[in-house]
N, C-alpha and C positions, 0 to 999 in steps of 0.2 A: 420607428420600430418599437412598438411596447413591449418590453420585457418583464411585467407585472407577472406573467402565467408562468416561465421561467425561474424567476426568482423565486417564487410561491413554490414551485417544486422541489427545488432548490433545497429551501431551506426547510421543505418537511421530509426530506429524505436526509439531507445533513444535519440535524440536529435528532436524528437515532443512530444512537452507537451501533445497534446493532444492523447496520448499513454503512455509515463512515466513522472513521476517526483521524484524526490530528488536519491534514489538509490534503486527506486522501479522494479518489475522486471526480469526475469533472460533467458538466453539462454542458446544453446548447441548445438554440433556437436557432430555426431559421426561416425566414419571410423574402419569397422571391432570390433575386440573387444573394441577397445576404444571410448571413452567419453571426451568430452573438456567441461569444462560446466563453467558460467562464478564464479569467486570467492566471497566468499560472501562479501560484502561491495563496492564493486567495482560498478563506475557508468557506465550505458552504451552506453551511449553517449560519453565517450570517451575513451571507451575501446580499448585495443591492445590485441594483443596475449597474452602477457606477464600476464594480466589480467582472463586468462581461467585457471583453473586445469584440466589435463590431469590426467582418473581414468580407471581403467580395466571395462569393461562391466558386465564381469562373474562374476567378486569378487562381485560386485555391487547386480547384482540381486540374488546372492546366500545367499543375507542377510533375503530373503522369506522366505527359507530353514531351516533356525536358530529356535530353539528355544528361545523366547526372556520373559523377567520379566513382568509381569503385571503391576508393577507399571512403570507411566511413565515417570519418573525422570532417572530412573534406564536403563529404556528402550531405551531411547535418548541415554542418557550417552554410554552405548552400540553400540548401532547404529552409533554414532559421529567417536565411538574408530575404528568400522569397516569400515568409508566411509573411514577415515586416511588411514586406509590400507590400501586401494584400490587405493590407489593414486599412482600414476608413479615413478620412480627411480626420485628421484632431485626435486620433486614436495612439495613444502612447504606449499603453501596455503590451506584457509580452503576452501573447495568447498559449493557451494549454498546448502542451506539445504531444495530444492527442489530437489538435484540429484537421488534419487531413483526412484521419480516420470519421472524423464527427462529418465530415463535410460527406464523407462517400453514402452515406445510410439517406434513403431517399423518402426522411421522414421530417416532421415538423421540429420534432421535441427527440433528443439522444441523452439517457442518461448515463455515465461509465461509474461504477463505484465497484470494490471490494471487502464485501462484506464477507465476514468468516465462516458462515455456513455455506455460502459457494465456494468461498478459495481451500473450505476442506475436501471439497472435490474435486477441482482445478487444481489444488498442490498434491495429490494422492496420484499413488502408484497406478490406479485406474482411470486418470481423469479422462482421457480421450476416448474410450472405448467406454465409461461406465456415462458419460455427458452424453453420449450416442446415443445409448440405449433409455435412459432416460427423457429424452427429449427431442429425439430423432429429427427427421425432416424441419422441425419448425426452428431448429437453431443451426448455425454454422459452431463449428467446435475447431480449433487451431489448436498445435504443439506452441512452446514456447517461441517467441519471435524477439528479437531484439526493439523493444519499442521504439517509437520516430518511424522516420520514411519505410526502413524497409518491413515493419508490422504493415504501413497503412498499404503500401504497394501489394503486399500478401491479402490481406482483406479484399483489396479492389481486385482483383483475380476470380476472390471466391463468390464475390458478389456477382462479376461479369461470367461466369457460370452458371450463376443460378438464374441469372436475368435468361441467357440462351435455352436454359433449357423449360420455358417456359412457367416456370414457377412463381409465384410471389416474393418481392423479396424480403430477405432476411427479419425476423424484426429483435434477436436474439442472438448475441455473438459471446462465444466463450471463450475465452483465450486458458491456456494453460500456465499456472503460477504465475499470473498476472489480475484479471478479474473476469466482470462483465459488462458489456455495451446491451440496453434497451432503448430500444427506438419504438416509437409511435407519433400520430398524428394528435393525440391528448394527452395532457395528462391523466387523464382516469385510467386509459387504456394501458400507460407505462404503469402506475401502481398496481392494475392489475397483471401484471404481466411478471413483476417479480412478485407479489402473491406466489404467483401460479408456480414462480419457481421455489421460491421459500417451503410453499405445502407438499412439493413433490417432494425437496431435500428432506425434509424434516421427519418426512415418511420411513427415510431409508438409514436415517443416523442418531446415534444415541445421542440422548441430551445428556446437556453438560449437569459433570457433575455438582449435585445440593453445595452450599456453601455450609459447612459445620464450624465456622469460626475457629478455624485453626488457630485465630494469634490469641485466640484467650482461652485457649485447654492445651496450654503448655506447664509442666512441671518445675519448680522452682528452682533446678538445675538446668534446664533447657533454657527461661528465663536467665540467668546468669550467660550462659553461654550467648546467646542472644545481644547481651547488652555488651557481651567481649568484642563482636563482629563490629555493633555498630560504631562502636569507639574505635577498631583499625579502620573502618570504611570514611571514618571521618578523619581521621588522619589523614591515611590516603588522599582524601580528595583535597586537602587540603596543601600536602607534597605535589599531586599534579595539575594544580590549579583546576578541580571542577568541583558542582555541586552533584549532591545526590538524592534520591530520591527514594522511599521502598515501598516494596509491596508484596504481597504475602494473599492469598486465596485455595482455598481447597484442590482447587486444578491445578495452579502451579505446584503445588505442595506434591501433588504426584509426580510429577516431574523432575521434581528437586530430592527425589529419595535415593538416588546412587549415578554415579557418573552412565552405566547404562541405558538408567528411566530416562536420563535428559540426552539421548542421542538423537530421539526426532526435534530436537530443539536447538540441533547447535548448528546448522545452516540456517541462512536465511530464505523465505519461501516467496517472495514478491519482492519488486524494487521497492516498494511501500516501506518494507522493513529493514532493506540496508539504510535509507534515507535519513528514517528515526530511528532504529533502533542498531545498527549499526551491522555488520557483514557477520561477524564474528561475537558471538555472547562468550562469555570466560566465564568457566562454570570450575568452582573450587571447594575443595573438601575444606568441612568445619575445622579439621586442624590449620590447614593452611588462611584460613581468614579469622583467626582467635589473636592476631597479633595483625600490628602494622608492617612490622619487619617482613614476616613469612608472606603477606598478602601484596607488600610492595613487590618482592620477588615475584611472582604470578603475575601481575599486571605487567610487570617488565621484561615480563617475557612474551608474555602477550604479543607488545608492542614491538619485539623482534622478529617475531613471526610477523606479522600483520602490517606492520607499520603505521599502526593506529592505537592510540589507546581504546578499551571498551566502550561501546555505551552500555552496555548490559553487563554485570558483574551478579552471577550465582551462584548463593551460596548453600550447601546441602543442606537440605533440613531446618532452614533458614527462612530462606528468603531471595526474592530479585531486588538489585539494587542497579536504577536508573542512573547513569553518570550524563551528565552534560554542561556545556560552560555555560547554563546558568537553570534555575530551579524549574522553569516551565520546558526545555531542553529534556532535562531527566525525568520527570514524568512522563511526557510525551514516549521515552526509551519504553518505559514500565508498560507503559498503556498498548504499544505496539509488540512490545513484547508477550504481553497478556494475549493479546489477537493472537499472537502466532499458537500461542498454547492451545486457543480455542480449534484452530484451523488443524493442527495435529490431533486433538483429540476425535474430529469430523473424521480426518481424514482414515481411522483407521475402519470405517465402515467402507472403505474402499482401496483397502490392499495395503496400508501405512501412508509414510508421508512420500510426498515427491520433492526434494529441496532444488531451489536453483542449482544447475552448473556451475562449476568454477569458472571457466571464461564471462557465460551472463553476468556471475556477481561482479567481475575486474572489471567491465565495460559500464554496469552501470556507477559501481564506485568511483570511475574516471569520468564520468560522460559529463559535459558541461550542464545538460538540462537539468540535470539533478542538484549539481553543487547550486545553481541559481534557483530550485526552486527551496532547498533547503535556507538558503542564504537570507531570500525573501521569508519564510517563516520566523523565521530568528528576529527578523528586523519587526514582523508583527509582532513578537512577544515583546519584544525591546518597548515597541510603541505603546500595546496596552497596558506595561507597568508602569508608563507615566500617564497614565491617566485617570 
């Protein structure tokens, strides 16, 4: 199975930002009975071959066929044991835990990614009815689904619909506060095909705002105030054993002008962003992060609510400051959290934002796929700082 066209795809859609970031994402080929789909944790911007699990097609979708547990602990667990199997003679890796769904699209080439010009319309108050109307017939459009088996068993529903009623199938799948799936037989056809969607969004949503270098048209008392935060943020992280990171941009800077501006900001809008950027952002007034004392308090309260420390710590008028146990960890906070601002700022060309549910966010924060694909990131960074 040559996976040359795949990985070529791959990696010209995963190394533009503004289509993935950190190890968001996932692709696939498939020839005959087989499936190449990429590994979970694996980035795609610089993926190879070596980077894909090769799985049986048949085994795959005969997992329909199964009777499976209602609970859904039990029922992953399941599912996980049987994608295993499915996997190739010599196949080690764990495959993306969207391979069900990749296997159902009756196409060559499936690419899934979350770029923040669609998830401003997938996380917005209008996303199911304004995805309609834009794009009707030629795409399926879902409410939110809990990802794993029972998204893929939803999909295969909509598809086994659209197969009976005579239509072509899908080649365009939206999910709500999650992403998008493109399928096709080429890839010129998948590059066109989000073209086609980027030109339609772009048509209907303000662009982001100019960047006017906010960190260097601040006042010499702003500057002082500034250099107060970062000496308790540095404390701090040093009191709770992490690193940090910051960042500072014109968009966020909107956001960050009163605990009201940052309300569409303080859920999380995709599993993408509890993953890296954590469930809960901690957004704090300038008084309260001018000292280490008043900002330890905050964080530790934080952590009694949530029972997590932040990855994201906001401070008003300031600044986002990425936390994590180690320097490519809190960037990566920043970076994801920068998306979410873009994805609010989209979304309010359609009604404001739509955040995850409370229960979506506890399932995915407990869900084992996620702590393992988080876990496998961590271990790339680890690797490419020795190298």
């Amino acid at each position: 199975m040559n996976l040359d066209p795949i990985v070529q795809l791959s990696r010209n859609f995963g190394s533009n930002p503004d289509y993935v970031l950190a190890g968001g994402g996932n692709t696939s080929q498939k020839e005959g009975d087989f499936i190449a789909i990429k590994a979970s944790g694996v980035q795609l911007g610089t993926i190879d071959a070596a980077g894909f699990v090769r799985l049986s097609l048949s085994k795959l979708t005969a997992l329909f066929n199964i009777e499976l547990p209602s609970n859904s602990d039990e029922r992953e667990k399941i599912v996980l044991e049987k994608m295993l199997a499915a996997r190739l003679p010599g196949q080690t890796m764990r495959p993306s835990v969207e391979t069900l769904l990749h296997a159902l699209f009756p196409f060559r080439f499936v690419v899934h990614l979350h770029p923040a010009l669609i998830n401003g319309l997938l996380c917005s108050r209008e996303a199911l009815s304004a995805a309609q109307a834009l794009f009707g017939s030629e795409a399926a459009v879902l409410p939110y689904i809990t990802p794993g088996y029972t998204l893929a068993d939803a999909v295969r529903r909509i598809f086994e619909t659209r197969t009976l009623s005579g239509q072509s199938p899908y080649k365009i799948l939206f999910l709500q506060n999650h992403g998008v799936f493109v399928a096709a037989d080429t890839a010129e056809e998948i590059k066109a095909l989000y073209d086609h969607i980027f030109a339609t969004l772009k048509a209907k949503v303000n662009a982001l705002p100019a960047e006017d270098k906010v960190a260097e048209s601040v006042s010499a008392e702003e500057k002082v105030l500034r250099s107060k935060v970062h000496t308790a943020v540095e404390a701090c992280s040093t009191k709770f054993n992490v690193r940090f990171f910051f960042t500072l941009n014109s968009l966020l800077n909107r956001f960050l002008a009163s605990p009201e501006a940052f309300l569409p900001l303080s859920a999380p809008f995709t599993p993408d962003h509890i993953v890296y950027a954590g469930a809960w952002p901690l957004f704090v007034t300038q008084h309260q992060a001018q000292t280490s004392e008043h900002l330890e308090v905050q964080i530790n309260a934080h952590h009694a609510r949530h029972g997590e420390l932040p990855k994201v710590l906001a401070v008003q008028g300031v600044g986002i400051f990425g936390l994590g146990k180690d320097i490519a960890a809190a960037e990566r906070a920043c970076l994801l959290f920068t998306d979410a601002a873009k994805i609010a700022w989209y979304a309010q060309s359609f009604g404001g934002v739509h955040s995850m549910e409370s229960p979506d966010i506890e399932f995915i924060r407990n869900w084992e796929v996620e702590k393992y694909r988080s876990s496998i990131a961590s271990k790339n960074n680890i690797a490419a700082s020795k190298q």
